[in-house]
N, C-alpha and C positions, 0 to 999 in steps of 0.2 A: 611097498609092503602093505599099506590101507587094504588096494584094490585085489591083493593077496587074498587077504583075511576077509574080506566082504563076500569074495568066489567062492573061495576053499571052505572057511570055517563054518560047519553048522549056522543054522538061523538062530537058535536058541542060544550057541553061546554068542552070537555078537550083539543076540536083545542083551543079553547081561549085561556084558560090558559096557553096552550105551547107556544102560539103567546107572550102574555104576558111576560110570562117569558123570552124568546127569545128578545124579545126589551128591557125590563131590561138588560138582558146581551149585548148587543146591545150598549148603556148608557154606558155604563164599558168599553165594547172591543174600545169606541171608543177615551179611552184616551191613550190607547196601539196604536192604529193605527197614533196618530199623532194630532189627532184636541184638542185644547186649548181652544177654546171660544164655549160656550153656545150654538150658531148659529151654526157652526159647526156639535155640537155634535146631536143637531138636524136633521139637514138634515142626516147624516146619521143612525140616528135613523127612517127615515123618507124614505131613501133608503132603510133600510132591509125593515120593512113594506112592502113594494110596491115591491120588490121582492118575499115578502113571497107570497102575492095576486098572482103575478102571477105564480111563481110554483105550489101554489095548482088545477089551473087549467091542468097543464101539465099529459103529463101521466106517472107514476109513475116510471114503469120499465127504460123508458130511463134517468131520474133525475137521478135514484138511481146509473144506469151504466156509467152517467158522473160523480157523484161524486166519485165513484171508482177510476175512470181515474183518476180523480184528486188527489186524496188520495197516490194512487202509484206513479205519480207524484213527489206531494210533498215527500214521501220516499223514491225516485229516487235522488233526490234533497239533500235527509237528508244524503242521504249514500256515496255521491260522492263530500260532503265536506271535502276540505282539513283537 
């Protein structure tokens, strides 16, 4: 069904949906990240958004080669905990 919908459905409606989905999870991570109250949990619901808008403008290759960075990073980070 995914690989259905990834072929068949327009591009534009599946950015939606991963937007979508992406701020639902957004909602969630942001009771992990610390925020309690509603207002909160909004605005940074309201931050990804307005991130997402702008990396789709960017150009792709360097996003993907900073999130790398970041990835090793963070597993630079995982491995050199006491």
């Amino acid at each position: 069904m995914a690989i259905v919908v990834l072929f068949l459905v327009p591009m534009s409606y599946f950015i939606a949906a991963i937007s979508i989905m992406m701020l639902l999870a957004a909602w969630e991570w942001s009771q992990l990240a610390g925020f309690k109250t509603p207002t909160a949990k909004v605005m940074y619901v309201i931050l990804i958004a307005v991130s997402l808008c702008v990396v789709s403008y960017l150009p792709t290759v360097p996003v993907l080669m900073l999130a790398s960075l970041w990835w090793l990073l963070a597993l630079y980070w995982i491995t050199q905990y006491p």
